[in-house]
C-alpha positions as CSV (number, residue, x, y, z in Angstrom):
1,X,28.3,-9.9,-102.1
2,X,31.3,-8.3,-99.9
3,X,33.6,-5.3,-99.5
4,X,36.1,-7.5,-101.0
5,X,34.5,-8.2,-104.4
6,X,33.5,-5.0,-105.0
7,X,37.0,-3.9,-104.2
8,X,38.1,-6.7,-106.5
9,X,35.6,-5.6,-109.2
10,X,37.2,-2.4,-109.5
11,X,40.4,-3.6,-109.7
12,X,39.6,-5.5,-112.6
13,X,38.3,-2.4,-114.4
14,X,41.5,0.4,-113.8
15,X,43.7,1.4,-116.7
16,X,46.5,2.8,-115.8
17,X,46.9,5.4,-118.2
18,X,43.7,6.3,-117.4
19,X,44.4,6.5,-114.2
20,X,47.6,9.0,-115.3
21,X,45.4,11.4,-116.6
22,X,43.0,11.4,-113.9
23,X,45.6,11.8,-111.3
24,X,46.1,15.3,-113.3
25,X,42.9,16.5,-114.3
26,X,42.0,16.2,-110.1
27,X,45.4,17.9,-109.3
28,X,46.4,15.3,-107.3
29,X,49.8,16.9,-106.8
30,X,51.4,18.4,-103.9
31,X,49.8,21.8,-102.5
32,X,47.0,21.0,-105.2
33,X,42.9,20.6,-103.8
34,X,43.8,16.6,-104.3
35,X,46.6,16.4,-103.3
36,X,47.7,12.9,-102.3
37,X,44.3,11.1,-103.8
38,X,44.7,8.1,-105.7
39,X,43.5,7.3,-109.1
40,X,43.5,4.0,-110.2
41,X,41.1,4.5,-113.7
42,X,37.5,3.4,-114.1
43,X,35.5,5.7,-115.6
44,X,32.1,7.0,-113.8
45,X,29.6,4.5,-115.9
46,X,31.5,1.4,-115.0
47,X,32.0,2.9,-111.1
48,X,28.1,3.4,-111.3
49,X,27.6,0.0,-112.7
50,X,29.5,-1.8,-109.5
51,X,27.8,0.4,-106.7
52,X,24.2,-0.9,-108.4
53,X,25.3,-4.2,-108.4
54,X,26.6,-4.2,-104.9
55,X,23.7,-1.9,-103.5
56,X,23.2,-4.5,-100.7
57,X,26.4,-3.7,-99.3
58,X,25.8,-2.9,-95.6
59,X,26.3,0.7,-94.5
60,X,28.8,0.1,-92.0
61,X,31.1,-1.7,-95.5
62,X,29.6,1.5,-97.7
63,X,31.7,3.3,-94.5
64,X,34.8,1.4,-94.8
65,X,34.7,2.2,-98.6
66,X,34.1,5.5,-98.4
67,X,37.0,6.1,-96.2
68,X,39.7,4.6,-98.7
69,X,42.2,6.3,-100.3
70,X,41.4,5.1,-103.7
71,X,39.4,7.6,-105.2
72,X,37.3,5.3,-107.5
73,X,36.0,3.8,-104.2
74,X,35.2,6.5,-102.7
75,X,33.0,7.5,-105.2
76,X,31.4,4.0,-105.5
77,X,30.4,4.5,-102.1
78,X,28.8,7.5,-102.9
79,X,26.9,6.2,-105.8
80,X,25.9,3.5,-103.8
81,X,24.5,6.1,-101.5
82,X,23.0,7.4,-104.3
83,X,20.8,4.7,-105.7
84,X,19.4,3.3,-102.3
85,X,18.7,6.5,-101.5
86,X,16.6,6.8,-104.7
87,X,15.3,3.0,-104.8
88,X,14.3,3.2,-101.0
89,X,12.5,6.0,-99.1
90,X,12.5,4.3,-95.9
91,X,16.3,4.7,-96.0
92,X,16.5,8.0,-97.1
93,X,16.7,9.7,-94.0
94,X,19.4,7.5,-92.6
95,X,21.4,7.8,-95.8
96,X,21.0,11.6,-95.1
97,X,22.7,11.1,-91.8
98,X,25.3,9.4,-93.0
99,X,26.4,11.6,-95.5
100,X,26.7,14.5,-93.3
101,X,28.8,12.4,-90.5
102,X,31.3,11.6,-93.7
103,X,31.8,15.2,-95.3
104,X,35.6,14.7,-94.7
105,X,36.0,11.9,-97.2
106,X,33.7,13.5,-99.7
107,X,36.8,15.4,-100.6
108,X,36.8,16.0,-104.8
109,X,34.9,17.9,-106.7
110,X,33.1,15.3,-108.6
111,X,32.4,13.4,-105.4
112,X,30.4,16.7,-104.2
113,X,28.5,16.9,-107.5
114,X,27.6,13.2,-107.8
115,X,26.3,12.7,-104.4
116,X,24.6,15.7,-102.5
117,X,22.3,17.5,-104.4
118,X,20.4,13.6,-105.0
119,X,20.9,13.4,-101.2
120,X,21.3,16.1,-99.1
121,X,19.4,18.9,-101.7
122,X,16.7,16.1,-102.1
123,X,16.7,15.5,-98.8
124,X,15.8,18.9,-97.7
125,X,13.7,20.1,-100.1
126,X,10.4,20.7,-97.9
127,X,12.4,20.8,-94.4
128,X,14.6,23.4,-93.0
129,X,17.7,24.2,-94.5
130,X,19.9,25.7,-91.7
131,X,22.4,23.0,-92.1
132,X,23.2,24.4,-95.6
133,X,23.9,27.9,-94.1
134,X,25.8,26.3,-91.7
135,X,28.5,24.5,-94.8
136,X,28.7,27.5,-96.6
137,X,30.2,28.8,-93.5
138,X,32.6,25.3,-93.1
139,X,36.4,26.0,-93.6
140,X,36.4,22.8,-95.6
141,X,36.4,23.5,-99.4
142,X,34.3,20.7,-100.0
143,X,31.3,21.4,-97.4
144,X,31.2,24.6,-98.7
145,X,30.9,23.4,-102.4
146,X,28.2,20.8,-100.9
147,X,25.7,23.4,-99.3
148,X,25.9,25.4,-102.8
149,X,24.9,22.7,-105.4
150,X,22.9,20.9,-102.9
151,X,20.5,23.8,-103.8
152,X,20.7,21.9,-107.6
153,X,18.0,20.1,-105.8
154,X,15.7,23.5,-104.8
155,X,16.7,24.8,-108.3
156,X,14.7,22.1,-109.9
157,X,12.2,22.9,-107.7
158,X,12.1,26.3,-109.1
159,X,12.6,27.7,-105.8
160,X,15.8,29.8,-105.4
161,X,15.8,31.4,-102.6
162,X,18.2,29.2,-101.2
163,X,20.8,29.6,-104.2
164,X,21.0,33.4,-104.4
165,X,21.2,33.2,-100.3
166,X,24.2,31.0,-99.9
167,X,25.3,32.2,-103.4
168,X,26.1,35.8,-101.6
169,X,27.3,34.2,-98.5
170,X,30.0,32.4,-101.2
171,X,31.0,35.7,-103.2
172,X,34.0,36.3,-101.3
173,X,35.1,33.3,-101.2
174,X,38.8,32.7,-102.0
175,X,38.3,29.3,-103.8
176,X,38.2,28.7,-107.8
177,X,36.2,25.7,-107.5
178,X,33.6,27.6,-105.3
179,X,33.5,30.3,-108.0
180,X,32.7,27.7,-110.2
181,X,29.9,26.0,-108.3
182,X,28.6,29.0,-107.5
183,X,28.4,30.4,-111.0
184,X,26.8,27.0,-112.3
185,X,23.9,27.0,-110.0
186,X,23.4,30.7,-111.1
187,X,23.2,29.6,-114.5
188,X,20.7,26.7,-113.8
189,X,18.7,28.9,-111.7
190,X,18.8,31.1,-115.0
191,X,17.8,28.4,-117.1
192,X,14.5,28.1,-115.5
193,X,13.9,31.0,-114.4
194,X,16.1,34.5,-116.1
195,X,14.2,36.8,-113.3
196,X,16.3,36.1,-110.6
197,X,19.1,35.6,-112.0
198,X,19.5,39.4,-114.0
199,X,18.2,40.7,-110.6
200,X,21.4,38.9,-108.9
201,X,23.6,40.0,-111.5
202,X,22.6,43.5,-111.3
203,X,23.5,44.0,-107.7
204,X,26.2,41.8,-107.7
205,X,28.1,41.6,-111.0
206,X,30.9,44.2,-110.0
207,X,32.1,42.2,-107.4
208,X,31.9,38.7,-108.1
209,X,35.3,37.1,-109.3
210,X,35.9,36.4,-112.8
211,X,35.2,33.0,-113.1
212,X,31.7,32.9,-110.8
213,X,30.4,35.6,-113.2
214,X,31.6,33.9,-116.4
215,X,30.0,30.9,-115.2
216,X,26.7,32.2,-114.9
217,X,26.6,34.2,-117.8
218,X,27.1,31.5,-119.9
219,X,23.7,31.6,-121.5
220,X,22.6,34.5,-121.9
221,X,23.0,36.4,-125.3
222,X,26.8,37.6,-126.1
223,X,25.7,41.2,-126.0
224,X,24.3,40.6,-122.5
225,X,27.2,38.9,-121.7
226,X,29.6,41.3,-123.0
227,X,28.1,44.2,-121.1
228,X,28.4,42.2,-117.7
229,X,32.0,41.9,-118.4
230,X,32.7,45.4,-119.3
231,X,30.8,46.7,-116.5
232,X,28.1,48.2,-119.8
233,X,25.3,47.4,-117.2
């Protein structure tokens, strides 16, 4: 199987109203976090449906793909990545690699949330994690969302050092979708363990934007949640 019939696959699958929508719902507009990426409309199952069936694909064509400007191949690329990744553990560390040199073209949110928590979090779960320190830190918007739900991976570990350590290097940062991220692993870190996550609130609650702290509030009880957002702590 080649680049070309997977390419051609896809293809076969868009809908261009689909595709409409999805050019808005990533902000695909000018000055918008997408700006200039292009949608063409296959939905994630039938995107993870080609990568499995072209999981052969060499990694130097997974490159090629991943470095298009068609969004929906990008992310078959990644969910490519994904399964061998998974399927083969003789590959995983060169998968690993190979992520990292490509952060540039991981460049959507649902790319990031797809891909590297089952790769990069997995990945480092028992070895050191400096790398992640050193995205949160990235001026790219997208290795910074990377080294915070890579933790997704540490979280199911139940070990959250790493989240509530990256979370606080993230608090000031000036991005909505990092606010997001951030407040979402809070909340799964919550959902295993509520320890940690009252104790992160409580210091940290009056100066986390909005959004972060609406995101991790999210399930506790509405009195709780009511005090955090009134400052009734």
């Amino acid at each position: 199987m080649s680049l070309n019939e997977l390419r051609n696959e896809l293809k076969n699958k868009a809908n261009k109203e689909k595709a409409k929508l999805l050019q808005g719902f990533f902000k695909t507009g000018k000055g918008e976090y997408g700006e200039g990426d292009i949608f063409i409309g296959v939905v994630v199952p039938e995107t993870r449906k080609t990568a499995i069936k072209f999981k052969s694909l060499p990694l130097t064509s997974v490159e090629e793909l991943l470095k298009s400007k068609i969004h929906e191949e990008r992310l078959c690329a990644l969910l490519l990545l994904v399964h061998n990744y998974k399927k083969h553990e003789e590959k995983r560390e060169e998968i690993y690699n190979f992520y990292l040199k490509n952060t540039k073209y991981i460049n959507n949110w649902d790319l990031v949330d797809l891909s590297c928590h089952h790769i990069i979090g997995d990945y480092l779960k028992d070895k050191d994690k400096s790398i992640l320190y050193q995205l949160a830190k990235s001026d790219n918007l997208w290795e910074r969302r990377i080294s915070i739900i890579s933790a997704f991976a540490s979280i199911r570990n139940n070990d959250f050092k790493d989240v509530i350590n990256i979370s606080e290097l993230l608090m000031k940062d000036k991005h909505d979708l990092i606010h997001k991220a951030v407040g979402w692993m809070l909340r799964e870190m919550g959902k295993r363990d509520i320890k940690p996550l009252l104790a992160f609130l409580n210091k940290h609650y009056n100066n986390m934007p909005r959004t972060m702290l609406r995101y991790s509030i999210e399930k506790l009880p509405e009195k709780q949640k009511k005090d955090y957002l009134n400052g009734e702590i």
